[in-house]
FIBABA-896093 format. One record per residue (C-alpha): residue number from 1; residue in one letter; x, y, z. Coordinates in steps of 0.05 Angstrom, whole numbers. Layout:
  seq  type    east   north      up
  NUM     A       X       Y       Z
...
# end
This chain:
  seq  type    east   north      up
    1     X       0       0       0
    2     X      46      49     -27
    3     X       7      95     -67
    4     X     -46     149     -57
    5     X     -93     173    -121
    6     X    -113     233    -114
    7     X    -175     267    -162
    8     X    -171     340    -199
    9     X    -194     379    -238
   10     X    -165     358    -309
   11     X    -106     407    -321
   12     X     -76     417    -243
   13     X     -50     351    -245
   14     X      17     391    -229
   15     X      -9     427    -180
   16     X     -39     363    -143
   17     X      38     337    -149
   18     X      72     393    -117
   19     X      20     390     -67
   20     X      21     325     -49
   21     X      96     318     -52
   22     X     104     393       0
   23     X      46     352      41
   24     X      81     284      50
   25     X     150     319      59
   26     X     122     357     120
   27     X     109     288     148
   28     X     175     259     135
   29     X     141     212      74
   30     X     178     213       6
   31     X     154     188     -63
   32     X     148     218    -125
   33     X      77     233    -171
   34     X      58     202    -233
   35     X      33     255    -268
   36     X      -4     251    -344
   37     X     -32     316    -360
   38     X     -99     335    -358
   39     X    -116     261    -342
   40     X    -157     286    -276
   41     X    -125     246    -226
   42     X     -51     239    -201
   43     X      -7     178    -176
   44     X      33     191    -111
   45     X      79     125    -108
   46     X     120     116     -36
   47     X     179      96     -25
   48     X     175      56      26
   49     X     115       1      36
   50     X      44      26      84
   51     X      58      95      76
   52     X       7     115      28
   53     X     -35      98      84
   54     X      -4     134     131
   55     X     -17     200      88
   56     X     -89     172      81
   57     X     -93     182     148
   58     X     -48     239     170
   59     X     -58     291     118
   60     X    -117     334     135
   61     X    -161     317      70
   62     X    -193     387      90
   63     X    -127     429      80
   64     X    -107     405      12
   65     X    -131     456     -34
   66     X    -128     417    -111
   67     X    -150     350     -98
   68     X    -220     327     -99
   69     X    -206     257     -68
   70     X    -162     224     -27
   71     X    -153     142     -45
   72     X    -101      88     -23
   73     X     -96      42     -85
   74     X     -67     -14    -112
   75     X     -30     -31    -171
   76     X     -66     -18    -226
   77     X    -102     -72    -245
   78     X     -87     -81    -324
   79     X    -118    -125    -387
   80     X    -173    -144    -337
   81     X    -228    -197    -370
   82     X    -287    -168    -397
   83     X    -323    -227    -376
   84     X    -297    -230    -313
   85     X    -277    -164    -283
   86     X    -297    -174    -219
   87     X    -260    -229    -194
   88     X    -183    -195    -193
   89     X    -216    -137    -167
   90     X    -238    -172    -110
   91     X    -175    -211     -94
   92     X    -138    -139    -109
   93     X    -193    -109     -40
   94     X    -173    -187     -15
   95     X    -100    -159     -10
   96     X    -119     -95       8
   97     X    -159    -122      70
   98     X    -103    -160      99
   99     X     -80    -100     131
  100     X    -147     -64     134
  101     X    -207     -73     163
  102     X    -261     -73     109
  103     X    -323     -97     160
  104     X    -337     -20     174
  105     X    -334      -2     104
  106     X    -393      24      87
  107     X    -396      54       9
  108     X    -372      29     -60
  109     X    -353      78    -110
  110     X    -339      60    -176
  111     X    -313     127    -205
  112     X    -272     145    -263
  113     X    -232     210    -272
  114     X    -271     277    -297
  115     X    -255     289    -369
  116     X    -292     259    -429
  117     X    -259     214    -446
  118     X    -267     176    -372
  119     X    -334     194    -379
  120     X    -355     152    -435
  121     X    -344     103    -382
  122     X    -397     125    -332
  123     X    -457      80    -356
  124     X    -409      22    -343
  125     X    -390      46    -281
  126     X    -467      53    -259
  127     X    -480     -24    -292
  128     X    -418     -52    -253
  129     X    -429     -20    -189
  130     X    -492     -74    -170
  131     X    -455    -137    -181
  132     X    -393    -117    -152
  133     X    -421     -86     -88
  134     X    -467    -152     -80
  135     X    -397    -193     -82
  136     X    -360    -146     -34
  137     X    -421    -160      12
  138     X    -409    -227       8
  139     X    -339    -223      33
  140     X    -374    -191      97
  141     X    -351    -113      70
  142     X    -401     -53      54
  143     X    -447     -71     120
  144     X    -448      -8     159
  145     X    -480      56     167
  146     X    -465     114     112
  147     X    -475     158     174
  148     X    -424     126     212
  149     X    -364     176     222
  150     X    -304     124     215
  151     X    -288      66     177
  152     X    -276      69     100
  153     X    -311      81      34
  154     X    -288      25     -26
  155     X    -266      51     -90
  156     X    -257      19    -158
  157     X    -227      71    -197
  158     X    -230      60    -276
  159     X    -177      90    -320
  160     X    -196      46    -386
  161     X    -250     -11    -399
  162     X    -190     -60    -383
  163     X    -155     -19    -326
  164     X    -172       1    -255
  165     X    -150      25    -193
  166     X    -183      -8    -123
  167     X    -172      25     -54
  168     X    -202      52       4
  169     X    -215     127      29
  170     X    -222     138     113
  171     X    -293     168     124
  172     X    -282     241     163
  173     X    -215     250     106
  174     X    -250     243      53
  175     X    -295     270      -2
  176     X    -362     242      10
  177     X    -381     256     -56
  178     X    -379     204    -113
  179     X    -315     232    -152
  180     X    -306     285    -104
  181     X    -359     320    -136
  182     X    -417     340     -98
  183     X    -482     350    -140
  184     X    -519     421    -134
  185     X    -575     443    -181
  186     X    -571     506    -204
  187     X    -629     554    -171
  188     X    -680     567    -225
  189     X    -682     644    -194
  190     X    -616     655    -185
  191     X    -580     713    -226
  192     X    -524     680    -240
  193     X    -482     599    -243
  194     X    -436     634    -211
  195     X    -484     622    -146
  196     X    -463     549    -144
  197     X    -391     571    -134
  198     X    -412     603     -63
  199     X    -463     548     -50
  200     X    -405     498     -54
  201     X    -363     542     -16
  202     X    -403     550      38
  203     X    -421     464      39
  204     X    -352     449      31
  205     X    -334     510      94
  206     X    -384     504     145
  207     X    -410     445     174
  208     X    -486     428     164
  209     X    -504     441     237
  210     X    -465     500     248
  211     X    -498     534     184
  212     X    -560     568     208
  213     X    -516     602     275
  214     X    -470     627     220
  215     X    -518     656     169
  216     X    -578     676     180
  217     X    -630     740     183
  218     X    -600     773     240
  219     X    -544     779     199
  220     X    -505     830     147
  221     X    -454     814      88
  222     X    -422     854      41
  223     X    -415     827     -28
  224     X    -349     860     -57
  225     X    -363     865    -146
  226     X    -440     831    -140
  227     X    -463     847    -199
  228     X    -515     814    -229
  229     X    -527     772    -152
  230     X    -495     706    -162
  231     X    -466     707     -95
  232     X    -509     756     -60
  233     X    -567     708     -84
  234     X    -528     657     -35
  235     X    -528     704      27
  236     X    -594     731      17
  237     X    -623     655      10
  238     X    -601     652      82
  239     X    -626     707     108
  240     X    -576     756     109
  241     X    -590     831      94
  242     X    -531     847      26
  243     X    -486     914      15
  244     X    -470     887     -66
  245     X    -427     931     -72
  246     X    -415     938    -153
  247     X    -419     992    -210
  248     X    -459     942    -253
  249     X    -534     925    -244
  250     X    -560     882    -191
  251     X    -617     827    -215
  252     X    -680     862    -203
  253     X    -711     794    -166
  254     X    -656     806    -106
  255     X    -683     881    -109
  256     X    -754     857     -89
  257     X    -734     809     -26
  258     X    -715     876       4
  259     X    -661     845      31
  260     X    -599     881      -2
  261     X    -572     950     -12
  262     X    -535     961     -80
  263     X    -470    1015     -76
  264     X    -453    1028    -144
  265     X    -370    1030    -117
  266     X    -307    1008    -128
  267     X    -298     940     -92
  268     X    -230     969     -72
  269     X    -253    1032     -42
  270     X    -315    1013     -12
  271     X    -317    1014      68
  272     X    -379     986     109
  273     X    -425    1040     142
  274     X    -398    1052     209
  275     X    -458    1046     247
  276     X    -463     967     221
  277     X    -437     913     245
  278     X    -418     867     182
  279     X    -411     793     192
  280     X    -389     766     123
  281     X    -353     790      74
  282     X    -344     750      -2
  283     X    -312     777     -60
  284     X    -311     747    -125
  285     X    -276     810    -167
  286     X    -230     791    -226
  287     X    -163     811    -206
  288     X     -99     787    -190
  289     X     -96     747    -127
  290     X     -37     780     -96
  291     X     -89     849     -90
  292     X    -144     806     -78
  293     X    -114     785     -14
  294     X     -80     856       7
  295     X    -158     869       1
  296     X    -191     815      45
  297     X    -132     825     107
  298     X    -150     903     100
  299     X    -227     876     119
  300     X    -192     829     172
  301     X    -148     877     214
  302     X    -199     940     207
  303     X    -244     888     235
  304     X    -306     908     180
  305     X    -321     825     186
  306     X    -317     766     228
  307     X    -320     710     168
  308     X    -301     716      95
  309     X    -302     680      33
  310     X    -265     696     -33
  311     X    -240     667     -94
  312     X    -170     681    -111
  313     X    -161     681    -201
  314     X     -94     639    -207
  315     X     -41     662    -251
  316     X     -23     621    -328
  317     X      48     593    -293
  318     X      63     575    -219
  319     X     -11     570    -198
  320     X       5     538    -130
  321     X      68     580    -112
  322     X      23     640    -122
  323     X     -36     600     -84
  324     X      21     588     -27
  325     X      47     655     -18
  326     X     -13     692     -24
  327     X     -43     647      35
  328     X      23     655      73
  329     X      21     733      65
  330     X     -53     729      92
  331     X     -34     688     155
  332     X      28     725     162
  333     X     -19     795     167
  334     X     -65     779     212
  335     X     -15     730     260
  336     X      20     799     270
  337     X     -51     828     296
  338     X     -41     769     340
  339     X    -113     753     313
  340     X    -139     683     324
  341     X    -170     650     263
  342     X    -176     587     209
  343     X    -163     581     139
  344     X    -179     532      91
  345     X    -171     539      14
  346     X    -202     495     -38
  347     X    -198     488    -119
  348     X    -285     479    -119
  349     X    -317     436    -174
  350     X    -350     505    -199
  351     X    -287     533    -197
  352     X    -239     543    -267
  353     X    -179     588    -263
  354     X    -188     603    -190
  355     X    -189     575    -109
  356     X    -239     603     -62
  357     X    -219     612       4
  358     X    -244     618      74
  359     X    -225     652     140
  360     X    -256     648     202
  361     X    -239     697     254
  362     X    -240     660     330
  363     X    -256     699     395
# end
């Protein structure tokens, strides 16, 4: 058990590799990545044997920013039968569970990567998923509770008809999401997709039960370039009363909920009304990251808002050296305010060219 796939977006396969390898470093784990561009999924092979585990289990799965999934694999699993997949699939989980524990396993996932080519095998995936998942049970795996909050979810992870991947992914590191990818629909009334950016943002941010204390009516954001609503259409949703703060035009359906205030001003410029007390602040402007973040630690240490969430546009070359530094710089500002707070950064499904970003201040 000496490698760890991990899922991306096609086309930050390299960034996935210098993450993983800075990641496993920091742990005292070496290896190197097998990387295939804009494949949507990255090989990080171990040196030594167990380890790929060991990062399966040590690496918060909630502080790497490119990857979408977390899996220990196996070898890949080559000119497999078409008649008989399933049986050196099982005796590759038969291996697998020699060191591991599959009777609190509790999901089967078999995925492929996210590009179209992989996709074309997704209706195979679907059709092979109920035979294999009825044989796993039979070996005594897949028996308890989704819900449960350890164990593992199975993975068979398809490359080609012929080839696979099988592993394992620890339940509370993981994405629960088939693929990584969770599924939103996109609002029939909101102004904008760019709404499902936030809505991820905030699913993938805040936990479930902590939602409604975090956002809700008795609450104010700002909502730095808003126009048309995408992401004010988020807040609002929730309760919040909106400053979109934006020289364009706001969608004329978040005008009518009464719930926001539109200031036709520069993003950059634009400072709260000091008799209000603003809670959340998200930005989704166009503009380099570097100024992007000089922006959001100038909301931090003035103390105009508690929580934020931004996106950050990446640069054409050395997209996670600029992710890095501009997330150092921010940490680096406000541990000099010797402010308490968390950050977590994440390249989103709905995300392209871009990372969104949270911080929390703490009392």
């Amino acid at each position: 058990m000496n490698k760890l796939a991990l899922y991306c977006r096609p086309g930050f396969e390299k960034e996935v590799a210098a993450e993983i390898t800075d990641q496993a470093s920091n742990l005292g784990v070496f290896g190197f990545a097998r990387v295939q561009d804009n494949s949507g999924y990255v090989i990080f092979e171990c040196y030594q044997p167990d380890e790929a585990d060991r990062l399966a289990r040590d690496i918060p799965f909630n502080r790497l920013i490119f990857a979408r999934q977390m899996v220990v694999v196996s070898d890949l699993l080559e000119d497999l039968e078409p008649a008989d997949r399933i049986s050196p699939i099982v005796a590759a989980f038969e291996e697998l569970s020699q060191k591991i524990n599959f009777a609190q396993s509790s999901e089967l996932f078999v995925e492929t990567a996210d590009t179209n080519e992989a996709k074309e095998l997704s209706t195979f995936c679907r059709k092979f998923t109920v035979p294999l998942r009825q044989t796993l049970k039979k070996q005594g795996w897949l028996s308890a509770k989704t819900t449960q909050k350890y164990g593992q979810f199975l993975h068979c992870f398809f490359v080609k008809p012929n080839c696979c991947y099988v592993g394992y992914s620890y339940v509370g590191n993981h994405s629960p999401h088939f693929m990584g990818i969770p599924r939103l629909k996109f609002p029939a009334d909101a102004p904008s997709r760019s709404t499902l950016k936030l809505e991820e943002a905030i699913l993938t941010f805040i936990p479930r039960k902590e939602e409604n204390k975090r956002l809700n009516e008795n609450m104010i954001g700002v909502d730095l370039g808003a126009c048309p609503g995408g992401w004010t259409y988020q807040l609002v949703k929730r309760g919040l009363f909106v400053y979109a703060v934006d020289h364009g035009k706001m969608a004329a359906s978040l005008h009518d909920t009464g719930r926001i205030e539109h200031c036709a001003e520069d993003g950059f410029k634009f400072q709260p009304p000091k008799k209000k007390k603003v809670d959340w602040l998200v930005c989704d402007m166009v503009e380099q990251p570097s100024r992007i973040s000089l922006l959001i630690g100038k909301w931090l240490l003035n103390g105009w808002c508690r929580e934020t969430i931004f996106n950050l546009k990446l640069p054409m070359k050395k997209r996670y050296q600029e992710v890095v530094l501009c997330l150092e710089n921010l940490a680096v500002m406000l541990a000099e305010q010797n402010l308490n707070f968390d950050i977590q950064a994440k390249h989103l499904y709905h995300d392209r060219e871009e990372i969104t970003v949270h911080i929390a201040l703490k009392s």
